[in-house]
VMD Tcl script that draws the C-alpha trace (Angstrom):
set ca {
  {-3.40 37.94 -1.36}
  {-2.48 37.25 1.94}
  {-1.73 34.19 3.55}
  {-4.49 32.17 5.04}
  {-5.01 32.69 8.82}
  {-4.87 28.89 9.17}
  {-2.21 27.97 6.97}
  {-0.07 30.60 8.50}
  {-0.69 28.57 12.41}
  {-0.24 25.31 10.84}
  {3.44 26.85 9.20}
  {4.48 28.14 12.77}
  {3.73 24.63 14.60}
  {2.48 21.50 12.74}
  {4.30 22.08 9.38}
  {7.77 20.81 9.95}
  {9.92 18.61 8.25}
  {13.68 19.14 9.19}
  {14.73 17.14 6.01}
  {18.64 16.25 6.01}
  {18.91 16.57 9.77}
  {16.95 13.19 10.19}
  {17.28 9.70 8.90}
  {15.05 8.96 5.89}
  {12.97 6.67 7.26}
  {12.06 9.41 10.01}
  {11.31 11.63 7.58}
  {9.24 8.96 6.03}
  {7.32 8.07 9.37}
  {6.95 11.95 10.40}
  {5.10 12.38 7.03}
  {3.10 9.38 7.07}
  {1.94 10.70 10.75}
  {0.99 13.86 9.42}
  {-0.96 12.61 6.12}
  {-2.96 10.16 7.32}
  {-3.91 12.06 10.62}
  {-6.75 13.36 8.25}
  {-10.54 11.76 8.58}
  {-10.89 9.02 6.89}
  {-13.76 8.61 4.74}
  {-15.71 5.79 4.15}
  {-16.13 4.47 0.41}
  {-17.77 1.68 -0.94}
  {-14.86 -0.55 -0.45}
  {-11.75 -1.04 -0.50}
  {-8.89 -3.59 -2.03}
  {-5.31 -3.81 -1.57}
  {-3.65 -4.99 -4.35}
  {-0.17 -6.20 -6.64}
  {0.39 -5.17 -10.27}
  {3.01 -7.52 -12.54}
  {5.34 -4.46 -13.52}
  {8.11 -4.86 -15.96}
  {10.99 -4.44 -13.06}
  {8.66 -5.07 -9.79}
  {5.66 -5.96 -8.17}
  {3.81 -2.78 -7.46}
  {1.71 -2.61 -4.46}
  {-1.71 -0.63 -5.15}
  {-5.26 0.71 -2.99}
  {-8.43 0.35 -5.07}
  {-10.93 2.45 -3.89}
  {-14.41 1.78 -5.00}
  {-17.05 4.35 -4.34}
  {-20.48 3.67 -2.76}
  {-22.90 4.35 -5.90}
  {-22.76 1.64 -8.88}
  {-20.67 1.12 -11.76}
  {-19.72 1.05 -14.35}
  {-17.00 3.38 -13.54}
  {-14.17 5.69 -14.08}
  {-10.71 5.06 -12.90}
  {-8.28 7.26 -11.61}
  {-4.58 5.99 -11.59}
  {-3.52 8.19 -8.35}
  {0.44 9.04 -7.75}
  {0.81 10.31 -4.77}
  {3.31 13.34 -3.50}
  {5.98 13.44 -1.15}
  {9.29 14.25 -3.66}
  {10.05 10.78 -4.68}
  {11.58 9.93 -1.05}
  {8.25 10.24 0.93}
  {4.62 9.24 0.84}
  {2.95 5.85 0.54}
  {-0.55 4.58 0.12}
  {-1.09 4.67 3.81}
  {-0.08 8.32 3.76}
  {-2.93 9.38 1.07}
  {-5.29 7.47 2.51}
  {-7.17 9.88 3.20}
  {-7.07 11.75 0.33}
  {-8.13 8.98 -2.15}
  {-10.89 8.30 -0.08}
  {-11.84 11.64 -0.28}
  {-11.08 11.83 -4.77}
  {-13.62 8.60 -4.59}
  {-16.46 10.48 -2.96}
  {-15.69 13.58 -4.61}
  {-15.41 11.86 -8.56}
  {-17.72 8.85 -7.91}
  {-15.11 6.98 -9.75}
  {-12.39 4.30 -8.62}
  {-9.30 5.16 -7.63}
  {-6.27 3.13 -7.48}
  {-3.28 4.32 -5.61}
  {0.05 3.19 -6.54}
  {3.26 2.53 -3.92}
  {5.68 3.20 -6.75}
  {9.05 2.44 -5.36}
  {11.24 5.65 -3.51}
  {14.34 7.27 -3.53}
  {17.15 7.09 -2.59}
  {16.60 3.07 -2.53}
  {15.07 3.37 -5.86}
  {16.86 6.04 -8.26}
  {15.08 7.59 -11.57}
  {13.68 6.57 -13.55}
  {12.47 3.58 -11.21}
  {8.97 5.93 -9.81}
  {8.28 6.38 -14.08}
  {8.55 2.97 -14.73}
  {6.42 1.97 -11.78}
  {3.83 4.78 -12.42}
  {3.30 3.81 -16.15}
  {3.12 -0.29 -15.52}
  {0.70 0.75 -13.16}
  {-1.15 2.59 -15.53}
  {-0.65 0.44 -18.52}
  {-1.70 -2.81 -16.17}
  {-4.95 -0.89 -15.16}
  {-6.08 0.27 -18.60}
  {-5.68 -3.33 -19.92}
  {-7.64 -4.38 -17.18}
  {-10.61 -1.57 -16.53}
  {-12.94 -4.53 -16.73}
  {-11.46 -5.91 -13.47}
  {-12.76 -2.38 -11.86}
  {-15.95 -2.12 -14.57}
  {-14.30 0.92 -15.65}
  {-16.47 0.92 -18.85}
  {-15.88 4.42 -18.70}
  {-12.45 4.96 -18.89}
  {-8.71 5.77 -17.20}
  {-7.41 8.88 -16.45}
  {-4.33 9.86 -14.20}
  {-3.17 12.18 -11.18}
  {-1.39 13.01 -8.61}
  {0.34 15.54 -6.56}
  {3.94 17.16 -6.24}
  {6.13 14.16 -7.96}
  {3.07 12.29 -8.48}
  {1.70 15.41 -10.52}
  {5.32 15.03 -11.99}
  {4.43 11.23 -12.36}
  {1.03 11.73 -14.16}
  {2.40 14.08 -16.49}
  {5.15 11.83 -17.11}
  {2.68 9.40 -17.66}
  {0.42 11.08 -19.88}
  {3.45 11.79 -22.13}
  {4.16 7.93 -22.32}
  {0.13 7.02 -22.65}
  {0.28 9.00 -25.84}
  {3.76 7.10 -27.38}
  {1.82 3.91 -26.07}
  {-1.50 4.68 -27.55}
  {-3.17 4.48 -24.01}
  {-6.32 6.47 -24.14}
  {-6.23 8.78 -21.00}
  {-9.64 10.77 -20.52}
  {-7.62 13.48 -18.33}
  {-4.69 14.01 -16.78}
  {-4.79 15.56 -13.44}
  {-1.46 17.46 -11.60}
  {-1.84 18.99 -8.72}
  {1.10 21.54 -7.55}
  {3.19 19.42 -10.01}
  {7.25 19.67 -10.48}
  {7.81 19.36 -13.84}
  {11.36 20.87 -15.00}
  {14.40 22.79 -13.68}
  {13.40 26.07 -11.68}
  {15.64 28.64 -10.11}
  {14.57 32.27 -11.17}
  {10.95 32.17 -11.41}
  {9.22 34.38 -9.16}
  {7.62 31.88 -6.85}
  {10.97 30.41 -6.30}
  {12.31 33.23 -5.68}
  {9.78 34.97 -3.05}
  {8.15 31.28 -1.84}
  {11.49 29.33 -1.59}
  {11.71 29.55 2.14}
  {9.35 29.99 4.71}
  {6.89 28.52 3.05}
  {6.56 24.48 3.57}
  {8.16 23.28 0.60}
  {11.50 25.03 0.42}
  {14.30 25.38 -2.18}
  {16.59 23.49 0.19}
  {13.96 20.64 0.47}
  {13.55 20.49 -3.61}
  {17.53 20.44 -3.63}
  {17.59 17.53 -0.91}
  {14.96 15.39 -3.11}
  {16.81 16.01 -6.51}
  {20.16 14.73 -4.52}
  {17.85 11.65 -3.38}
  {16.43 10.98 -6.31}
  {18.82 11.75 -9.39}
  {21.47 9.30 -10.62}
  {23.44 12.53 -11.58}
  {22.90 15.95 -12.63}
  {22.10 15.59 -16.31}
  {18.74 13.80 -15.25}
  {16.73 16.47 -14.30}
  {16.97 17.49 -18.12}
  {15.23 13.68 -18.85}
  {11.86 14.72 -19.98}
  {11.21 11.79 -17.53}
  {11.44 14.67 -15.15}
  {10.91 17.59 -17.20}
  {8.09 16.97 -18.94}
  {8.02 20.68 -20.07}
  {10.97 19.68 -22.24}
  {9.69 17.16 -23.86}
  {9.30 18.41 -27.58}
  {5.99 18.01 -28.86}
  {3.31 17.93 -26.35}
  {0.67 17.91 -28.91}
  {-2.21 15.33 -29.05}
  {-1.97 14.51 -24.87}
  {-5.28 14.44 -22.48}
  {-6.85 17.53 -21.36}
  {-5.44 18.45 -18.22}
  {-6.34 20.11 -14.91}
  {-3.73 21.62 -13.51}
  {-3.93 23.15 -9.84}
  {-1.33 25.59 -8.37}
  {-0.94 27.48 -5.22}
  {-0.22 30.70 -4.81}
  {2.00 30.24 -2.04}
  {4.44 27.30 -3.71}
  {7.55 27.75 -5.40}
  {5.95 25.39 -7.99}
  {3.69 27.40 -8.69}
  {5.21 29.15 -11.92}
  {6.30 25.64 -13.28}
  {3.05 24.00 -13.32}
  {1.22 27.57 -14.87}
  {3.78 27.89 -17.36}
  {3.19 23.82 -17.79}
  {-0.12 24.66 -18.60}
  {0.50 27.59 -21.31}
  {2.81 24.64 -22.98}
  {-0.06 22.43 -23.27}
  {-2.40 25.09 -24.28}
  {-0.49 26.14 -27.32}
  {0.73 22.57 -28.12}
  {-3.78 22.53 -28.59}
  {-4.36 20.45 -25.38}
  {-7.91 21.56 -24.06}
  {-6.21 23.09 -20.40}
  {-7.98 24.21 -17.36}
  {-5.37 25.94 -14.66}
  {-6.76 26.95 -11.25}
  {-4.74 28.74 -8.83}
  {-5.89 29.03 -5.24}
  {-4.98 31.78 -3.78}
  {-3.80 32.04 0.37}
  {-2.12 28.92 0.36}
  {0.82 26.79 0.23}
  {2.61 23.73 -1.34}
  {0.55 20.35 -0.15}
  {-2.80 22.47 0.87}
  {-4.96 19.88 -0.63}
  {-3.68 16.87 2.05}
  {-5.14 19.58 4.72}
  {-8.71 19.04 3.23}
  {-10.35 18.74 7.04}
  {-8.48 21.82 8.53}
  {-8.12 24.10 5.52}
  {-10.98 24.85 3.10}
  {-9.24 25.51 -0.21}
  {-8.35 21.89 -0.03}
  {-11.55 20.35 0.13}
  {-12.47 22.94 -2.42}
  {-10.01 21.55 -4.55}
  {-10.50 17.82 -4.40}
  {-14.17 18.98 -4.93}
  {-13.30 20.82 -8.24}
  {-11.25 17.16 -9.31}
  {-14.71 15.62 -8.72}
  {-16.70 17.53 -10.93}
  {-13.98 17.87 -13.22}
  {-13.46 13.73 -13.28}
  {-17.64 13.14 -13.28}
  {-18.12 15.17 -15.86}
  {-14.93 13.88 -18.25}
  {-16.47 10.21 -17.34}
  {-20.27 10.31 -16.94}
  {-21.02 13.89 -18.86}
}
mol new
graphics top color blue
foreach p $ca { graphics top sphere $p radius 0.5 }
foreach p [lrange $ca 0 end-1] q [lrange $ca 1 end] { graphics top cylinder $p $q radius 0.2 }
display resetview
């Protein structure tokens, strides 16, 4: 289908990111200014705070909505390819999950590349995880944990999911949203949505160099969760692609891996648009649609 009118005006002015021809921590600031330039929300409240994890303190947002618990919870990664992105960059966003799900959300500042190499964003993403689930009565979330996130932190929660399962974690869902989750470089959406298109091959190349200790890691299944063997026995999943991303074939074929490993799989592509549509929520439709489909999806895996 063709692209969307408004995604193609936002690709000709707002949507650049001149990655590797600025320092880091521009890149870092540009993105931040560009995320959280979306309404914010309000929510029921709000509470910044620090998880004990095994290697770091982990800086978190807790989002509770405005209705009464008990709850859900929903561990949130957020994207940016392991360099970029923070919790004031998906501000926005989670506020906008809260409203959508009714359930709490707690967004974790796992620690970035290249500061931070891999696995460091895994082992903050599943402390996280493991320090909320043994704590859901902190949040009254009688009614359980589940994880997301978008980009590398759709990477992250699938990651994570994969771990919950070794760690006998009970996750109620695991939500990735335009996730990366193994080596790429002659699918069809890389090859005709690899440049031009927001997220480019270049930019996935620059993030691997940023965030890889060498070249062998991107065959971890700490990176590639579509290598890891047995996938059997994980949360249902919700997987959300666009058709415009040179993700896009990873995370679909993702899903087909979960599906015959028996894990109950719902895959939604939108159509029109690009890598990171969702963060547009207030300018481009298919995004609100979609953090309105994670609502229903996450009220109805918590409250039925």
């Amino acid at each position: 289908m063709p692209l969307d009118p408004t995604v193609k005006k936002l690709l000709e002015t707002t949507l650049v990111l001149p990655l590797g021809k600025i320092s880091i921590e521009e890149a870092r600031n540009l993105f931040r200014q560009v995320a959280s330039s979306a309404p914010k929300a309000e929510v029921g409240r709000i509470e910044d705070i620090k998880i004990p994890g095994s290697e770091t303190e982990i800086k978190a947002r807790v989002y509770y909505p405005k209705n009464k618990g008990p709850y859900g919870v929903l561990v949130y990664f957020h994207g940016g390819g392991f360099v970029l992105g923070d919790i004031e960059s998906y501000d926005p966003v989670c506020r906008a999950i809260t409203n959508a799900c009714n359930c709490v959300v707690v967004s974790v500042d796992y620690r970035l590349a290249p500061e931070h190499k891999f696995p460091a964003a895994v082992v903050d993403a599943f402390d996280a995880t493991k320090w909320v689930y043994q704590n859901l009565d902190k949040f009254d979330g009688k009614m359980g944990i589940a994880v997301g996130g978008d980009s590398a932190g759709g990477n992250l929660a699938a990651v994570v999911a994969i771990l919950a399962k070794e760690n006998r974690i009970d996750l109620k869902k695991q939500i990735l949203v335009y996730p990366v989750v193994g080596p790429d470089v002659v699918s069809r959406s890389v090859t005709e949505y690899g440049d031009g298109y927001f997220l480019k091959r270049s930019d996935m190349e620059w993030f691997a160099s940023q965030y890889f200790r060498n070249p062998t890691d991107i065959l971890d299944w700490r990176f590639s969760p579509i290598l890891y063997p047995d996938l059997s026995g994980l949360a249902p999943a919700l997987i959300i692609t666009a058709e415009y991303d040179p993700l896009r074939d990873q995370g679909e074929s993702y899903a087909a891996r979960l599906s015959q490993a028996g894990v109950p799989v719902t895959n939604v592509r939108f159509n029109n648009v690009i890598h990171g549509f969702m963060s547009f929520f207030s300018i481009i439709p298919q995004g609100k649609d979609a953090i309105n489909l994670i609502g229903s999806v996450l009220r109805d895996t918590f409250y039925g």
